[in-house]
C-alpha positions in Angstrom: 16.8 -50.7 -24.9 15.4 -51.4 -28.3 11.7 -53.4 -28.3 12.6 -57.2 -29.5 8.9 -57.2 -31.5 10.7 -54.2 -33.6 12.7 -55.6 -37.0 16.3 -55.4 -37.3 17.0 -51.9 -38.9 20.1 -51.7 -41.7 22.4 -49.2 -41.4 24.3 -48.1 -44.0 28.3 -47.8 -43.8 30.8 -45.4 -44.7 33.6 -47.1 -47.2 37.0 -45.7 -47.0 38.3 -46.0 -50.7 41.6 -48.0 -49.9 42.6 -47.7 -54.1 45.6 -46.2 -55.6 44.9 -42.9 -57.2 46.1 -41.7 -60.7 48.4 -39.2 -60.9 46.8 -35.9 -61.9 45.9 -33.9 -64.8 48.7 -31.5 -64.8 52.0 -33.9 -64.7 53.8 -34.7 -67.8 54.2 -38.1 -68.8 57.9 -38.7 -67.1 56.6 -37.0 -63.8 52.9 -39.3 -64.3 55.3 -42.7 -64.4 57.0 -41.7 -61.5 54.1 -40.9 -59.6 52.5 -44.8 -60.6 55.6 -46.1 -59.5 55.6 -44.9 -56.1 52.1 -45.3 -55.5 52.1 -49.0 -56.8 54.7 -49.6 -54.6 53.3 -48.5 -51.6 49.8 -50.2 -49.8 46.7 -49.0 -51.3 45.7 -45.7 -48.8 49.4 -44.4 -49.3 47.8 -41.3 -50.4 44.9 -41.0 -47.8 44.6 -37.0 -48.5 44.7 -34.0 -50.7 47.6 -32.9 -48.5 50.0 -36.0 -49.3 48.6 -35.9 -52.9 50.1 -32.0 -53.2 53.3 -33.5 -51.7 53.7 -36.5 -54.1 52.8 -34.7 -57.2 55.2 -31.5 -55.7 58.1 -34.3 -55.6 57.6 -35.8 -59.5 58.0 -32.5 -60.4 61.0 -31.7 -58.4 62.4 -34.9 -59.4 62.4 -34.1 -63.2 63.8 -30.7 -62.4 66.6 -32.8 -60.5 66.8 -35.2 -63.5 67.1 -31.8 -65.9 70.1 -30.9 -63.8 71.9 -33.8 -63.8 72.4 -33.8 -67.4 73.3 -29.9 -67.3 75.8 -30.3 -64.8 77.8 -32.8 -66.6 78.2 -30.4 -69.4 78.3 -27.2 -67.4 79.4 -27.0 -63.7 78.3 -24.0 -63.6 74.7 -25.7 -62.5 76.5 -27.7 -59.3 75.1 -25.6 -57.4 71.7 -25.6 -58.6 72.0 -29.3 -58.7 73.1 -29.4 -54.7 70.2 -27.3 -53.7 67.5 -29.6 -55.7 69.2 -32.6 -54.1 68.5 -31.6 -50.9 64.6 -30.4 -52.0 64.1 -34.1 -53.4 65.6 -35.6 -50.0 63.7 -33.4 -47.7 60.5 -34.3 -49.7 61.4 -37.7 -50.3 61.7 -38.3 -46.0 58.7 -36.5 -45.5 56.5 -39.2 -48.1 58.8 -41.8 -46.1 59.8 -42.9 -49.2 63.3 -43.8 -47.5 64.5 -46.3 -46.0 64.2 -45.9 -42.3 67.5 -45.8 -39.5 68.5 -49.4 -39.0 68.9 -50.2 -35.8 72.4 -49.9 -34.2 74.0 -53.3 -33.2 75.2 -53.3 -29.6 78.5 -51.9 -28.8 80.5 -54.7 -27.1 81.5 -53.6 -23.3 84.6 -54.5 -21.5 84.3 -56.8 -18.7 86.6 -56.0 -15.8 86.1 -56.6 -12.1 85.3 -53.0 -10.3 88.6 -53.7 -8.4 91.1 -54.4 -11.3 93.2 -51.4 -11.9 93.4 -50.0 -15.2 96.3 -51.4 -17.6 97.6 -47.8 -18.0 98.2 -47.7 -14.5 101.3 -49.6 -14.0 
C-alpha cells in the first residue's frame, strides 16, 4: 500500500492515434482518391494496422485494374473473362475490408396455424 506522506506520482499514457492515414507513396492519383474516399468514410481507426493498410492499398489497385477492364471489355470481349476473374478479386477483397453491406436480416416466414388434429386438405 503506497505511504499517504508520499506525492501523487504522474504516469504517463500511451495514445492510440485514432486519425485517418494518407494513402501511400506508391498509388497513383486515381487509386490515392479512392483510398481517401474509403477511409473518410469509415470511423477514424479503420486502418488500425500495417496489415489492413496492405489490404486497402492492394484493393485501389485492383480496383483500377477492374476499372481498365471495364472499358476494354466493351470494345473487345475477348477480356470478359479477365474482367470476371477481377470482379470476383475486388469482391473478395472488398468483404474482407467489410466494405459491404452486411446480410439483412431475414423477415419471419409466416406459419400455418392448424389444430394438431385437423387433417390435411389433400386428404379428402
Amino acid at each position: 500500500m503506497p505511504d499517504p506522506a508520499d506525492p501523487p506520482r504522474v504516469v504517463s499514457l500511451t495514445v492510440v492515434d485514432r486519425r485517418r492515414p494518407d494513402p501511400p507513396d506508391e498509388l497513383s492519383p486515381r487509386e490515392a482518391d479512392l483510398w481517401r474516399a474509403i477511409v473518410n468514410s469509415r470511423k477514424p481507426g479503420f486502418i488500425d494496422n500495417p496489415g489492413s493498410a496492405l489490404l486497402l492499398q492492394l484493393y485501389c489497385q485492383a480496383v483500377t485494374v477492374l476499372e481498365d477492364l471495364v472499358r476494354r471489355a466493351s470494345r473487345d470481349r475477348g477480356f470478359l473473362g479477365q474482367l470476371n476473374r477481377q470482379t470476383t478479386v475486388v469482391m473478395r477483397m472488398a468483404k474482407e475490408l467489410k466494405l459491404l453491406p452486411g446480410p439483412h436480416p431475414r423477415a419471419p416466414r409466416p406459419r400455418l396455424v392448424r389444430s394438431p388434429h385437423s387433417t390435411p386438405p389433400w386428404a379428402d
